[in-house]
N, C-alpha and C positions, 0 to 999 in steps of 0.2 A: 749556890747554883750560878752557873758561870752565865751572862746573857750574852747569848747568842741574837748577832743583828743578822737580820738576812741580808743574804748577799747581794748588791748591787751592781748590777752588770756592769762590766768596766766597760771604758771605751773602746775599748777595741772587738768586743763580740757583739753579736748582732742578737737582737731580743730574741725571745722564742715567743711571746705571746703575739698574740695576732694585730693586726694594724700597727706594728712597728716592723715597717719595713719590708723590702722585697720577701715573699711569700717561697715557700720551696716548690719548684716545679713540680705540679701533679701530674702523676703519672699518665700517658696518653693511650687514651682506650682506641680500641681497633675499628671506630663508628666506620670510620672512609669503606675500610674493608666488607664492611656487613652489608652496606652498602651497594660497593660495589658488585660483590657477589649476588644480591640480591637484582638486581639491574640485569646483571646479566642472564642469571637465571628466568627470568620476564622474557628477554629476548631471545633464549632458548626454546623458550615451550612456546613464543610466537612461532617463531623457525617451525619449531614440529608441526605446531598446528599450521603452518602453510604448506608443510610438507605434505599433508595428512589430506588439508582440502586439494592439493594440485594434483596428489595421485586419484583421488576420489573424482574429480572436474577431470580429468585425462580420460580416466575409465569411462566416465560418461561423454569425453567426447568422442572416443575411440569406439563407441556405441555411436554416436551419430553416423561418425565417418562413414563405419563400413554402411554400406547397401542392405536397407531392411531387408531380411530371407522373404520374398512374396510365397505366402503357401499356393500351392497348385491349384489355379481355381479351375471350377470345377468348365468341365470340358460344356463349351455353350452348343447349345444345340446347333445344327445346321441350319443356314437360312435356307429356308422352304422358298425356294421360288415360284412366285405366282403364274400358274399355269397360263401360255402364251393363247390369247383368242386366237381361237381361226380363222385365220382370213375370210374375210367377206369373198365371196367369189364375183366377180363382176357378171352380171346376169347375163345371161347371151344374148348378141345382139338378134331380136328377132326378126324373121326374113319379112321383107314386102308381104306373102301371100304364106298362110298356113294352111294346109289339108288335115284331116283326120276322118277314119275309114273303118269302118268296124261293118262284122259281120250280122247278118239282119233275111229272117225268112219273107222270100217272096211272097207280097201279097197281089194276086192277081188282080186287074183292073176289067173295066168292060170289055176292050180294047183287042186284050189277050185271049187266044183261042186256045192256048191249055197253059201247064207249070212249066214249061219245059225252058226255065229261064232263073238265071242266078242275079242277087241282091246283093249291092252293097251300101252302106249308109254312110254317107260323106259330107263332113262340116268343114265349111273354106271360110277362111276370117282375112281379112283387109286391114295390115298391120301399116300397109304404106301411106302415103299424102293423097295418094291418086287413087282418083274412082276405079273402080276394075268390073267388065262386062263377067255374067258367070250366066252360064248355057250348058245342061246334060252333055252339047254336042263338043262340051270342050274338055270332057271329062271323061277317060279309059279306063279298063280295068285289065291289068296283067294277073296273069293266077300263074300257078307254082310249076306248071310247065312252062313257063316264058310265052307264052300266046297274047296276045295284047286282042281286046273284047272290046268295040264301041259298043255306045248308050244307045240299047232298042227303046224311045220311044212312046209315054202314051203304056206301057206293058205294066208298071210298077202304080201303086195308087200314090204312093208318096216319094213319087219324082220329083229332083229336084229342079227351083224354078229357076227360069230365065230371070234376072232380076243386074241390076247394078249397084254392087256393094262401096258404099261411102266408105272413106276411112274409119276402123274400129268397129267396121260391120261384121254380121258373119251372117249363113243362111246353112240348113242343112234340110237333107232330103236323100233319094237313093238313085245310083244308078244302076241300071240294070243291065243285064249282056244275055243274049241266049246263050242255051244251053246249060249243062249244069256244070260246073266246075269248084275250082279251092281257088280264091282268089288272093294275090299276095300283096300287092298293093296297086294304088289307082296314080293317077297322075293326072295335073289339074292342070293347062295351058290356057294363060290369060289371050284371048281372042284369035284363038289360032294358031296365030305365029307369034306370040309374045311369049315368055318366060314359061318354062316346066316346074310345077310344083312337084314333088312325090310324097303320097304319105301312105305308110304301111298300113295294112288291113291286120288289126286287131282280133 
């Protein structure tokens, strides 16, 4: 058997076993690539998803934007105006002397020697400052043919008296006129020749 020595590497080659010497480059894997790719893909699907919220945050703003549709509210009733008072009416000014005159059967007195005489019943009020004289003899009666009747007198039981009315007096009684008539109204003259009252006969 021939011995065989193993062979020892000459000097000129370079070992094969390991920790002798520069190593053979290993081959370089694709990491940077995987990498990158994956990096970018991240920043893709951010992109979308900012896509995705900007159109979604649009639509909702685009909903703000426009003017909510107001539904038609419902028609409000009419204001009811509150019905205007009436004027107060300013009371009339009341005259100095009032008369009033109503119709009233003769009652005969001692005095009178038959009926043959017409009645009327007349209340005079003192609305003025001033006293005022009141006398039968200042007091007439027209009736409805225009004939104007003085006071007979003493004829009537409840003749009116001779008296002077204070302010916010009144006095009432009858005057009488012969004869028989329809009388329309009387007329009162404070002392004669002072002021004409008239007051219809009722």
């Amino acid at each position: 058997m021939s011995n065989q020595q193993p062979q020892q590497p000459g000097w000129g080659q370079q070992p094969t076993q390991p920790g002798w010497g520069p190593q053979p480059p290993a081959p370089k894997k694709s990491t940077g690539k995987i990498i990158g790719f994956g990096c970018l893909g991240i920043i893709v699907l951010f992109v979308l998803i900012g896509i995705i919220a900007a159109i979604a945050t649009s639509g909702d703003d685009s909903k703000k934007d426009s003017p909510p549709t107001k539904e038609p509210a419902a028609s409000a009733p009419a204001e009811t105006k509150k019905p205007e008072e009436p004027k107060k009416e300013e009371p009339a000014k009341k005259e100095p002397v009032t008369v009033a005159a109503k119709k009233v059967a003769f009652k005969k007195s001692i005095l009178a020697q038959n009926d043959n005489y017409t009645s009327v019943q007349v209340t005079i009020t003192n609305n003025g400052k001033d006293e005022i004289d009141v006398n039968p003899l200042y007091v007439t009666i027209t009736d409805t043919d225009g004939r104007k009747h003085t006071a007979e007198l003493g004829m009537d039981e409840d003749q009116l008296d001779t008296v002077k009315l204070a302010p916010g007096e009144n006095v009432m009684g009858t005057i009488t006129g012969k004869g028989k008539f329809d009388a329309k109204y009387v007329t009162y003259t404070d002392g004669l020749i002072g002021d004409s009252v008239r007051g219809n006969v009722s």
